[in-house]
N, C-alpha and C positions, 0 to 999 in steps of 0.2 A: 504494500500500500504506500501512495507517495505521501500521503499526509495523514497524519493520525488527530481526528477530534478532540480525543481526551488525552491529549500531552502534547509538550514540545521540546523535543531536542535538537541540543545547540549543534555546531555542526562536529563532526569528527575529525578530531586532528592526529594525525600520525605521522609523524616523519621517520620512523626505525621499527623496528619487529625483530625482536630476540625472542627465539623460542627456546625451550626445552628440546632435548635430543629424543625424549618421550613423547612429547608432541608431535614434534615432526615424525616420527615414526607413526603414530594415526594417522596422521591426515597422510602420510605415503600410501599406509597399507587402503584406506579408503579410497585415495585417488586411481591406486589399481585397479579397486573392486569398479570403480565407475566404467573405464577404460573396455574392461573387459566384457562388461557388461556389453558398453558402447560399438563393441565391435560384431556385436550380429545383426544379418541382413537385414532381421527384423521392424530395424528403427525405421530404414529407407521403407523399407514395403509400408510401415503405417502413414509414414510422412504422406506418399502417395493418397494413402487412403481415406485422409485428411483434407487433402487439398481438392479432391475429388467431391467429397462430402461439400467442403464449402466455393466448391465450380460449381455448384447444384447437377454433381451427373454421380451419384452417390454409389457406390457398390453396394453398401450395408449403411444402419446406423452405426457409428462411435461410440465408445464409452472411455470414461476418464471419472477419477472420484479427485476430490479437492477439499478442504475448508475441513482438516481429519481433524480429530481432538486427540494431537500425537501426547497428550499427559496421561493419555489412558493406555495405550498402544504398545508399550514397552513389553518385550518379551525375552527373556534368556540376555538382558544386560546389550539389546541390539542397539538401542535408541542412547545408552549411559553415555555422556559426555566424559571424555574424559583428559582434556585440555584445560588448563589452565588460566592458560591468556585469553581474555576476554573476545577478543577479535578471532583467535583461531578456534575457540568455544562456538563461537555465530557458525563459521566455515563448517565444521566436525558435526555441528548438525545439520547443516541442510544436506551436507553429502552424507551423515547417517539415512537422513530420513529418505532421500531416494535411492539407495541400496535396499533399504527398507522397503516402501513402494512395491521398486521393482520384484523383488523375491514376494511379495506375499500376494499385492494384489495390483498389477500393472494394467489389467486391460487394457486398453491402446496407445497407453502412456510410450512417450521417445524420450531418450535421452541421449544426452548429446556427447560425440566422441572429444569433448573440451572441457572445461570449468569456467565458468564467467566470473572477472573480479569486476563488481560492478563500479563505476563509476562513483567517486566522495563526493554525492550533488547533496548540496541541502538549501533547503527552501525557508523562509522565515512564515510561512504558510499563511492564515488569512485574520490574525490576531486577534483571535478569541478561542477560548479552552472551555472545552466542557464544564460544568459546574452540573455534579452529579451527584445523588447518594444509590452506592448500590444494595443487592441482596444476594447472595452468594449462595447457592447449597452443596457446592462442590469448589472449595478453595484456591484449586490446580487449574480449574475451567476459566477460560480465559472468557467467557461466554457467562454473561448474567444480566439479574434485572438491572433497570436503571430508573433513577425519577430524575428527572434533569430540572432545574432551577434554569428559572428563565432572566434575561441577558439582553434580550432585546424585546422593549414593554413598546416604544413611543417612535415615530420616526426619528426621530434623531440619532434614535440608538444603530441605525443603520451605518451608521459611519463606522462605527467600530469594526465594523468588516475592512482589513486592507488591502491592499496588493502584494503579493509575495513579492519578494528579493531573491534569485534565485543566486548560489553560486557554487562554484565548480573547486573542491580543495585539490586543487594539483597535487601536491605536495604529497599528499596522503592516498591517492589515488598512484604515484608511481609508487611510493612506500608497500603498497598492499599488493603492487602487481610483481616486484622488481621478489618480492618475498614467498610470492605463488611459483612463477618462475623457478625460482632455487628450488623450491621443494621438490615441484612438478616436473622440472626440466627431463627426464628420462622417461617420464609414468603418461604427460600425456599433455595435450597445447591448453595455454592458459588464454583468455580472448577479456580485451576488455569490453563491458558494455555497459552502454549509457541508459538513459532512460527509456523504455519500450511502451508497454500498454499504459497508460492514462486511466484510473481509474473516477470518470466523472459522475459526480451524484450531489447537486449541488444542494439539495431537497432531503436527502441525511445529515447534511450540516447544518441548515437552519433551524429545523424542528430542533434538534440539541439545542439549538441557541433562544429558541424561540418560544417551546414548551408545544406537544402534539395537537391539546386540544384550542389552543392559546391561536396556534396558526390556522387550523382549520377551521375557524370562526372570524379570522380575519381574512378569508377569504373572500366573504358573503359582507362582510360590515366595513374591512378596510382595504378594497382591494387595490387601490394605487399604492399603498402603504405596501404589502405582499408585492405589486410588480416592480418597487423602486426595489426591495432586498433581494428580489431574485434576479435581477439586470445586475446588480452591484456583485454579486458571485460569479457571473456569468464572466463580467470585467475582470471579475480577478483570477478566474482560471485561465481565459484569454492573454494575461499579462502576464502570469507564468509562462505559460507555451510560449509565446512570442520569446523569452527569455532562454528558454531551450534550446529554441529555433534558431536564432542568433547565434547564442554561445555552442551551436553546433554538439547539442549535447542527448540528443535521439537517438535509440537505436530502432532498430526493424523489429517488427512485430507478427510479420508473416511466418513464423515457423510455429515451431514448439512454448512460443508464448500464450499463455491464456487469455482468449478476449472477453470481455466486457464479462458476465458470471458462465460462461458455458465452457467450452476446451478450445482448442488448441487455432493458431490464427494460419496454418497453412491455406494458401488460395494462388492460385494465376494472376489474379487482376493486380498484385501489390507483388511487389514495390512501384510499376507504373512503368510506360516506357520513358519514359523522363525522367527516370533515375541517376544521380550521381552517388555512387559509392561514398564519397566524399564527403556527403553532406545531404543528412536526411532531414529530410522533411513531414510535415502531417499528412500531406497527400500520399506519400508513401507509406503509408499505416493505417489502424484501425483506432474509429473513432467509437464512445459507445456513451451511452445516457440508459435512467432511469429516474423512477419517482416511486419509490416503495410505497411513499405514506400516502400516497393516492390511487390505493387501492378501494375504496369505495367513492372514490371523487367520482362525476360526473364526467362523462367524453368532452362535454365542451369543456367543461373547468380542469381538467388534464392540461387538452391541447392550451389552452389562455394563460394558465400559473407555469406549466412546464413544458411541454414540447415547443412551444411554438419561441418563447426565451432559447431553448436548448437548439434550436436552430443554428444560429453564430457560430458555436461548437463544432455540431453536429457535418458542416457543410464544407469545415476544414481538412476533413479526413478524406481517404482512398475510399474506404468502406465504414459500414457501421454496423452494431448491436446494441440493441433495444431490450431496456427491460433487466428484473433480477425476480422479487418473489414477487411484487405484482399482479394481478391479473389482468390479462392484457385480450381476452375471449371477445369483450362487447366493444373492443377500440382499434381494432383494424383497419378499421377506415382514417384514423390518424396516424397511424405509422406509416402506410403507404405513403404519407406526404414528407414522410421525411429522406434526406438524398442520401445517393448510395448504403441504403439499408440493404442487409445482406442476412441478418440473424437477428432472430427475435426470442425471447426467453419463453420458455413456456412452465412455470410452475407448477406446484401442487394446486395452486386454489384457480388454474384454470376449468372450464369444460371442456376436457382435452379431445371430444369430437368436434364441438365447436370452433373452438381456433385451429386446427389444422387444417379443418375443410375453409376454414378464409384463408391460412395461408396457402396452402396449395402446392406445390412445388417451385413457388415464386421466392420463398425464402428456407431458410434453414431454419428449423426448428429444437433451440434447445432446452430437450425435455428433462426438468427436473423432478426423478422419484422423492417422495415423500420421507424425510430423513427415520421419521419417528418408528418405522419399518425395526430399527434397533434395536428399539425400547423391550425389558424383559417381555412385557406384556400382550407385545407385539409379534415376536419376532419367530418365524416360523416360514422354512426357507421354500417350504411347495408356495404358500402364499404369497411370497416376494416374487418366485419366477414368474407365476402367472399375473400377477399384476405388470413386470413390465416383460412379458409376452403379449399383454393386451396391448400395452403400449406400443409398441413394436408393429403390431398388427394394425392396430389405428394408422399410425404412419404410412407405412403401405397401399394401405385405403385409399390415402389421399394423397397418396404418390410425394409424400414429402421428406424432403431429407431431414433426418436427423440425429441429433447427439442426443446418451443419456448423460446426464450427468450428476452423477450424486455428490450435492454438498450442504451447505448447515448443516454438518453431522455436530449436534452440539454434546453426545454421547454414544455410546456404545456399550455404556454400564458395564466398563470395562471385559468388553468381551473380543477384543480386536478380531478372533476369527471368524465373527460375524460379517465383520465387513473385508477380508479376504474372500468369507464364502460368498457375499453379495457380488465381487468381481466376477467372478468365476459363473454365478448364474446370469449376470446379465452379457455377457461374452456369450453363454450361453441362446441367450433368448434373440439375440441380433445375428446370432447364424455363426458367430466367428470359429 
């Protein structure tokens, strides 16, 4: 995520990286596992099978799982950290966690023959912090309630929203690469990469700021109040990107990167013939929006509070994806007006004969199963395949390509084989 609501860290500075001879012996023996992993034909045959799905000439649907609650997940000491330094503690997990992945439950997950040291960007983000109090029932879950304290009462409080400052820490950014490198140098290429998919939701940051029912009443009572703070987001995710854009600090998004909430952003249409290696641009990438909390909003007051602001945005990219949990069944007629839309989300709380037969084979359709499938109470794996075998077979119906994609997994009541066997049945139930 590029910005995080409830916090803000300062930027990262590193100019050196001494590790332990312990350390580095993890991250060696991991960077193998990746390596090896990375070298079966596998990866190419899904890439294809990817780029296929989102050329809309699909062989099968996809499947990819995301958004794990890796605190539960641990099994036989696979997930333990066990670095020290804080920065190669970050590294030691992510490449745990896709060794991980891959061995238990990959479904058409690729990974890549390289390791990305991403890019020291840090943003001064849009200057205001959640003001929260939460409820917890599980300490580890990074996933809980929240009652947000509201921050923005009167127009004026509208200012407080500002323009990021984005900048680029050199210094730390070859520090972390030039020390990847050393490690890696035999085991496997290191790639730097800058910022890739844009997570836009300008409509998840203001309810924080604004309180759920607080904004949903000034809809109806103050709606120029509501169009001045959501133009004023729009600006300031605009004056980031622009900052990006310049300081040449995008990477592509067309591969193995996840777009907007569904899988992976392979496709023909992008990078564009007007590519320069050189220097990426938004038109060489995937744009995406959403409005979760206007899930019982009305189609016109959708398109007037948010789509039709989200335009600006929306118009900058190669392609786009629409949508997260939303229900999006009765508003099809508003997405079609937005440009190069390519993928549309399709939830649990849609009517999933209804929106597929309005999309059609016009877009991609990414079907989200119902996480709660997990739950002790639930969880019962003939039931799970035949739910997304219906699925599956719906799509079909209406000739529409699509992705599964299981994520909000906010548990698994610590049963991680549940959701290895869930891979395994929905591979199953899509033919693979």
């Amino acid at each position: 995520m590029l910005h995080d609501p409830g916090s803000y860290s300062p930027p990262l500075i590193i100019n050196h990286l001494e590790l332990e001879a312990a350390e580095k012996d993890v991250l060696k023996r991991l960077a193998s596992e990746i390596a090896h992993i990375a070298e079966s034909p596998v990866h190419r045959e899904k890439a294809a099978l990817w780029q296929k799905l989102n050329d809309l000439e699909p062989d099968r649907p996809m499947v990819w799982i995301n958004e794990i609650p890796w605190h539960e997940m641990n099994v036989d000491d696979e997930l333990t950290v066990r670095c020290k330094n804080p920065w190669a503690q970050e590294l030691e997990t992510r490449l745990r966690r896709t060794v991980y992945q891959w061995k238990h439950m990959p479904a058409d997950m690729i990974v890549n023959p390289w390791i990305d040291c991403p890019l020291a960007i840090h943003s001064t983000d849009f200057g205001i912090i959640e003001d929260v109090n939460v409820a917890k029932t599980d300490a580890k879950n990074d996933i809980y309630s929240r009652h947000f304290n509201i921050q923005i009462r009167e127009p004026e409080d509208i200012g407080k929203i500002r323009m990021p400052v984005v900048t680029h820490q050199e210094k730390t950014t070859e520090a972390t690469y030039e020390a990847m490198k050393g490690l890696f140098a035999d085991i496997i290429e290191v790639r730097k990469i800058g910022q890739t998919h844009i997570w836009y939701t300008p409509w998840d940051y203001l309810i924080r700021w604004w309180g759920i029912e607080e904004a949903m009443i000034d809809l109806v009572m103050r709606p120029e109040m509501v169009h001045a703070a959501v133009e004023r987001m729009v600006d300031a995710w605009m004056v980031e990107l622009d900052q990006f854009e310049a300081q040449n600090l995008l990477s592509l998004d067309c591969n193995n990167t996840r777009v907007g909430s569904g899988g992976y952003g392979y496709v023909s249409d992008l990078p564009g013939k007007d590519f320069d290696p050189g220097k990426v641009r938004p038109a060489n990438m995937w744009g995406c929006s959403n409005a979760q909390i206007f899930s019982s909003v009305s189609p016109e007051m959708h398109w007037e509070f948010a789509m039709e602001h989200d335009l600006r945005w929306l118009s900058r990219w190669g392609l786009t994806y629409y949508g997260c949990c939303e229900p999006l069944d009765r508003k099809m007629n508003l997405l079609r007006r937005i440009p190069n839309l390519r993928k549309i989300s399709v939830s649990p709380w849609n009517d999933l004969p209804v929106i597929l037969g309005e999309i059609g084979s016009d877009f991609v359709a990414s079907i989200k199963p119902n996480p709660a499938c997990f739950l002790d109470s639930n969880w019962d794996a003939g039931t799970v395949y035949s739910g997304l075998a219906e699925k599956v077979a719906c799509a079909a119906q209406n000739r529409t390509p699509s992705e599964i994609i299981m994520k909000d997994i906010s548990t698994v009541q610590y049963h991680p084989e549940r959701l290895w066997q869930w891979s395994e049945l929905a591979m199953k139930a899509v033919g693979a």
